[in-house]
C-alpha positions in Angstrom: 107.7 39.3 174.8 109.7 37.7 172.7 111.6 39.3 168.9 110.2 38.4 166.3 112.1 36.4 163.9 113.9 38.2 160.8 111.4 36.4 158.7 108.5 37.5 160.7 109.4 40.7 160.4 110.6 40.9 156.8 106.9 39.3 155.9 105.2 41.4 158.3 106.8 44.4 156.3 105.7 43.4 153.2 101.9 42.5 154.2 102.3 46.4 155.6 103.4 47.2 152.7 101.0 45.5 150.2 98.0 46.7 152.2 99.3 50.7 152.1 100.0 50.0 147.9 96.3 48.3 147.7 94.7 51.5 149.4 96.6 53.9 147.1 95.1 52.4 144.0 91.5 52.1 145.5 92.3 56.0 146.1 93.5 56.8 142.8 91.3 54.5 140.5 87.7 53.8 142.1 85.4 52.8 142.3 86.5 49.7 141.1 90.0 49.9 141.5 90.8 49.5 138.1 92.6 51.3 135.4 91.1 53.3 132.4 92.4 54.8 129.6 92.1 58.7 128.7 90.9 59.6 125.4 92.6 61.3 122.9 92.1 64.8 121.5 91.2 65.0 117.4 94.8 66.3 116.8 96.1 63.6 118.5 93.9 61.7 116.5 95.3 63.2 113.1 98.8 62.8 114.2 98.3 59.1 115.0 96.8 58.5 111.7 98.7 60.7 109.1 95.7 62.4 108.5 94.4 66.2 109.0 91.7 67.6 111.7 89.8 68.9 109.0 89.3 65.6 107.5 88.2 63.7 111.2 85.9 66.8 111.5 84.3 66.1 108.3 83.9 62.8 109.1 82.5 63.1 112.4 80.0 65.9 111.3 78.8 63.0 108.4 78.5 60.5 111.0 81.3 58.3 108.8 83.1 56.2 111.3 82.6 56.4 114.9 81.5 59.4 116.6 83.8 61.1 118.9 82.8 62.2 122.6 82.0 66.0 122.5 82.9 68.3 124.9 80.7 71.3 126.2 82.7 73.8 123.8 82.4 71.5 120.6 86.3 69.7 121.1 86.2 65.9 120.2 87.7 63.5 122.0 88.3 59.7 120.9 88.3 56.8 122.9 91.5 54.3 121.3 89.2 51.8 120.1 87.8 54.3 118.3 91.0 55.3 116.9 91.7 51.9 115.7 88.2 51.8 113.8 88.9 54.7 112.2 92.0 53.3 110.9 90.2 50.1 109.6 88.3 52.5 107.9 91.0 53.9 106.0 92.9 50.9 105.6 89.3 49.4 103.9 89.4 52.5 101.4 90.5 51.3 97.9 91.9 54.3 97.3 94.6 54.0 100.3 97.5 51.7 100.6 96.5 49.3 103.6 99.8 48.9 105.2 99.8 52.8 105.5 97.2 52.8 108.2 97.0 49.4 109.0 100.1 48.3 110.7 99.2 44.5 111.6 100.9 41.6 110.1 99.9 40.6 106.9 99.6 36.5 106.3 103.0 35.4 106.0 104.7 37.7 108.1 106.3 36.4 111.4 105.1 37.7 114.9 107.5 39.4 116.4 108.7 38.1 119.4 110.6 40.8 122.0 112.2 40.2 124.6 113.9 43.0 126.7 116.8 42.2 128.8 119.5 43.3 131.4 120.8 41.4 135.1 121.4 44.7 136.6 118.4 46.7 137.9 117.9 50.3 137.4 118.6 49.6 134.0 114.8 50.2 132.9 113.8 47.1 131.4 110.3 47.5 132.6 110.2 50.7 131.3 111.0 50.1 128.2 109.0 47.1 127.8 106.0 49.2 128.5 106.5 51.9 127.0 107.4 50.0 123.7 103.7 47.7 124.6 101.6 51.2 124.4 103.6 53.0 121.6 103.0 49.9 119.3 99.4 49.8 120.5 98.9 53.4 119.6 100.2 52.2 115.6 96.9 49.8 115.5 99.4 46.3 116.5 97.7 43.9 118.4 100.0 43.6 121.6 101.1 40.5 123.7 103.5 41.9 127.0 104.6 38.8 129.1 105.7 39.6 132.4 108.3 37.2 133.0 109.9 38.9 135.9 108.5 37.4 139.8 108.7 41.2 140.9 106.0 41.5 139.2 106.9 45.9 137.9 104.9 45.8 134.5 101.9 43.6 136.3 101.8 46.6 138.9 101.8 49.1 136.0 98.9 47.6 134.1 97.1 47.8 137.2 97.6 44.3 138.8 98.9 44.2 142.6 100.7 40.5 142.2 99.9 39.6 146.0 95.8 40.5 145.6 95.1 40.5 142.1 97.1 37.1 140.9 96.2 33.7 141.8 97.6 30.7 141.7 99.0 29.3 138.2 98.0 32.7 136.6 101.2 33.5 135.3 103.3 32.4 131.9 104.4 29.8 135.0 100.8 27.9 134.3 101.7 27.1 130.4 105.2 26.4 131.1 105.3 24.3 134.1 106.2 20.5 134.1 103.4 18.9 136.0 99.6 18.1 135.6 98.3 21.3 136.4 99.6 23.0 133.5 97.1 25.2 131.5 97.0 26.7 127.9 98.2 29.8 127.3 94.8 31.3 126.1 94.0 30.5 130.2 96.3 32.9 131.5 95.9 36.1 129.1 94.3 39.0 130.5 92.6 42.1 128.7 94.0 45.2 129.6 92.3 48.6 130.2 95.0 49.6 127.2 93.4 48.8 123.9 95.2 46.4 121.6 97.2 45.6 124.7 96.8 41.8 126.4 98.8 40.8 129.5 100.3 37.9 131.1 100.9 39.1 134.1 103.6 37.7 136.8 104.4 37.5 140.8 106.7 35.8 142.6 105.3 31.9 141.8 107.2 32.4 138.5 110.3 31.4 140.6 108.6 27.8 140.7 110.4 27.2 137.3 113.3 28.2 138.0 112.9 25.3 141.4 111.7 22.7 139.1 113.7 23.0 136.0 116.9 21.3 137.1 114.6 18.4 138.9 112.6 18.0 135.4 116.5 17.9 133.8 117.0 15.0 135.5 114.2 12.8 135.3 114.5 10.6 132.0 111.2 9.0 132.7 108.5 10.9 131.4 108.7 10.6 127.9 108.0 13.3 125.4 109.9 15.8 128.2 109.6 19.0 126.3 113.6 20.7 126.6 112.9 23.8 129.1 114.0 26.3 126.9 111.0 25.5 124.2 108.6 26.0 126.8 107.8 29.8 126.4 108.3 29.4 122.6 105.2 26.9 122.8 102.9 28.9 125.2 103.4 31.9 122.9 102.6 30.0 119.6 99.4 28.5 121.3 98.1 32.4 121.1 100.6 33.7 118.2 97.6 34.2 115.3 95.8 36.5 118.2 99.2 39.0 118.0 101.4 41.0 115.8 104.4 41.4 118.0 104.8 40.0 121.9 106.8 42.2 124.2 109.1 39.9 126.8 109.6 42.0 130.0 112.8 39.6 131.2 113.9 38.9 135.0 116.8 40.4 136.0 118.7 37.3 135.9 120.0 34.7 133.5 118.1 32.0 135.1 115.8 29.4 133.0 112.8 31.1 132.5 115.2 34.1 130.6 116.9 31.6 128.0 113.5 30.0 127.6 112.6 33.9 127.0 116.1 34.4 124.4 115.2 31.4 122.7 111.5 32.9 122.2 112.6 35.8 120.4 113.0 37.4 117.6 114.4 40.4 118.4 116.6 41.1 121.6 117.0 44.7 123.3 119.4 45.0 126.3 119.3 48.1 128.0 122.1 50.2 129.4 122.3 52.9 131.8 124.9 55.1 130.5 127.4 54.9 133.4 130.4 53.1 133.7 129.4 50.5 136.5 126.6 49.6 134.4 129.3 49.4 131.5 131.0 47.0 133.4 128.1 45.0 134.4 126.9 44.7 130.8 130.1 43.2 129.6 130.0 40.6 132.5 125.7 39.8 131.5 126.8 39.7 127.4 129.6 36.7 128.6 127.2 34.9 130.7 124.3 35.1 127.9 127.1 34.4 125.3 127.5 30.6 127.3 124.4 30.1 128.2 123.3 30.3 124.2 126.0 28.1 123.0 124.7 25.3 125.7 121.1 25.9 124.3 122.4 25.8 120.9 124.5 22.6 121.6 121.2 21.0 123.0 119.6 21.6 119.6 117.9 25.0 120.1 118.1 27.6 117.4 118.1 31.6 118.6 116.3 33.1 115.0 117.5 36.4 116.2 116.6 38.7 113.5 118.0 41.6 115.5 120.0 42.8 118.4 120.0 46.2 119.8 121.2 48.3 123.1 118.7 50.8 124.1 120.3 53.4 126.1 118.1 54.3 128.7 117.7 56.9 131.3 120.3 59.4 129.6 120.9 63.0 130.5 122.5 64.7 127.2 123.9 67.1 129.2 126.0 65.0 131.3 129.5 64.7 130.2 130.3 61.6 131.3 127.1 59.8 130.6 127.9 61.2 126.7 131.1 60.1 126.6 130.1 56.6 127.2 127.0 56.8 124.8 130.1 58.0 122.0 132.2 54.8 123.3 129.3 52.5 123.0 128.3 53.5 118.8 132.2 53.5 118.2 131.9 49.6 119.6 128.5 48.2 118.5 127.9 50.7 115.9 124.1 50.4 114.3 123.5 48.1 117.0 122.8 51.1 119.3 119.8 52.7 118.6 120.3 55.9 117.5 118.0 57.5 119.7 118.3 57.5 123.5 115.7 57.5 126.4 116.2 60.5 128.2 115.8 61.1 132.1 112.6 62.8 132.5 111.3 64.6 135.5 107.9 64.0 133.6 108.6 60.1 133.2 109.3 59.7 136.7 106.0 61.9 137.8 103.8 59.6 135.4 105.0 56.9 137.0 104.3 57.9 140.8 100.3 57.2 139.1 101.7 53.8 137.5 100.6 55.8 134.4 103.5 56.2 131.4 103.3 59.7 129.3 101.2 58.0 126.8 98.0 57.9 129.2 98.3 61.2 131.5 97.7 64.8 130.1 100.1 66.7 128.5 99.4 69.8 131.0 99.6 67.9 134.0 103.4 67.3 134.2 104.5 70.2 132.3 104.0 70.8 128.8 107.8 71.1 128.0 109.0 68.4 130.2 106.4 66.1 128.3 107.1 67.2 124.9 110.8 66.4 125.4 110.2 63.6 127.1 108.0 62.0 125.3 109.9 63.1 121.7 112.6 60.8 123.2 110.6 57.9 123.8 109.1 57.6 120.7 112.3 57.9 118.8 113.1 54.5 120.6 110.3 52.8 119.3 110.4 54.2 116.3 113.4 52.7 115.6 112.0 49.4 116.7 109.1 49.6 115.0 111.0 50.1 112.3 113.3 47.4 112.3 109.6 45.4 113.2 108.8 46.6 109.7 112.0 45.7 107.8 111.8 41.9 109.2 108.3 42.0 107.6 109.5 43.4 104.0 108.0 46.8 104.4 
């Protein structure tokens, strides 16, 4: 009997592969296969909202707003769409300022357009670009994540297996690409079981673009040739009165379909494991972005950048080392680095053996410390960006 080929192989390893992943989340999420959100506790609630139990209680017991889910000893629970009527409810109160519980764009305000970026993997770009998704989410935003990356990581984590669940020309690839089959944007957004949260999901036929691009360089014939790099702004602004802010999960290369990503945005994080190879790497992926700009810019793009920041990712405070190069990178950037710092989290790393994140599992079920201090860590990071969300907006 004759080998089989390296590339039989390597594809019969992956079809092994895909089937044993498909199984798994039939196991963990059936009967459909499909994802749900838990529902939140009233203090959660309160927390979320700036408001006290006491006054969610009263509500609830005068049927004002919707009616949480009770529990056999009396606790309430709400579901998040629930949590995002009761802050329309506040926001609709003449007596409250709206922008304190409503957290959406007001007319005149830009969407905010964010892509997440780094070349280097283990970074945690698709970390951080979920995790950023379902914090913002949880504020009341209406949420756009784009998964521009063909492995596909923050597809899987909304629930999508790329090889099963994504057809053909179902990706960002389907609004951007250069021939006849292209489709509008609206075509290729997909609910999410994560309220507020909408999805263009990605697999490996986003490498199409990259395949075509230089070809569509080259040919001068078909008039009107929209530049490559404008592509993704246009798909975005097909949907942009749908959203307040659209979350860029970025390949992890400086290939077309990233500039086309850079020149999107309004707001650039790169992320940076807090070790020195990764150091070195980022110095090397801040050059090559550095030309690649300039050639957009020289073609007559414009990068309306209102920030850049590094996101430190995947930091242990206790480490030495790892601190010492946190200290180097403030002294160099300085307010470009956020303040706070993702930690590495035992509990982050155990939510994400579910393709769950700590905003949708238990508190008790990883470890009530471990989550606290994970999870105080991770929304210090998007504070911060939802705070420099708010400052380009004038609040």
């Amino acid at each position: 009997m004759r080998p089989l080929r390296a590339s039989d192989r390597v594809a019969r390893h992956a079809q092994i592969l895909s089937t044993q992943m498909r199984a798994m989340r039939e196991a963990m999420f059936p009967p459909k296969a499909q994802k749900s959100l838990r529902t939140f506790t009233s203090l959660e609630v309160a927390r979320l909202l700036g408001v006290t139990d006491n006054h969610l209680r009263y509500m609830s017991s005068n049927g004002i707003g919707p009616i949480p889910d009770l529990s056999s000893n009396g606790r309430r629970a709400y579901r998040l769409g629930q949590v995002n009527e009761l802050r329309d409810h506040f926001a609709l109160n003449p007596l409250h300022e709206v922008t304190r519980f409503s957290h959406r764009r007001l007319p005149g305000e830009a969407l905010q357009v964010v892509a997440v970026a780094n070349f280097k993997g283990g970074s945690a770009k698709t970390t951080t670009s979920l995790y950023l998704a379902q914090y913002l989410a949880l504020q009341g935003l209406r949420v756009l994540a784009i998964d521009l990356d063909p492995q596909a990581s923050l597809s899987a984590l909304f629930g999508y297996q790329p090889e099963f669940d994504i057809g053909p020309n179902e990706t960002l690839y389907g609004a951007i690409r250069y021939d006849g089959e292209r489709r509008p944007m609206r075509e290729v957004v997909r609910r999410t079981y994560f309220d507020g949260i909408s999805l263009v999901p990605g697999n490996l036929e986003l490498m199409e673009f990259e395949h075509e691009t230089p070809r569509a360089m080259q040919d001068r014939s078909k008039r009107g040739r929209e530049l490559f790099f404008r592509r993704v702004r246009s798909a975005i602004d097909e949907v942009g009165d749908d959203y307040d802010v659209v979350v860029i999960d970025c390949p992890p290369q400086l290939g077309f379909l990233t500039v086309g990503a850079l020149n999107a945005a309004t707001g650039l994080l790169v992320t940076i494991h807090p070790q020195m190879v990764d150091l070195a790497s980022m110095s090397q992926f801040l050059l090559m972005t550095s030309d690649l700009l300039h050639v957009v810019e020289e073609a007559g793009g414009s990068l309306d950048l209102d920030f850049i920041r590094y996101v430190v990712t995947r930091h242990d405070p206790n480490d030495g080392p790892e601190t010492q190069i946190v200290a180097l990178l403030r002294q160099l950037f300085g307010e470009d680095v956020l303040g706070a710092t993702a930690w590495k989290s035992t509990a982050i790393a155990n939510a994400g053996l579910t393709k769950q994140s700590l905003y949708e599992i238990d508190r008790a079920s990883v470890g009530r410390t471990a989550y606290d201090r994970a999870l105080a860590s991770v929304d210090g990071v998007n504070l911060e960006i939802f705070r420099l969300m708010k400052k380009v907006w004038g609040r």
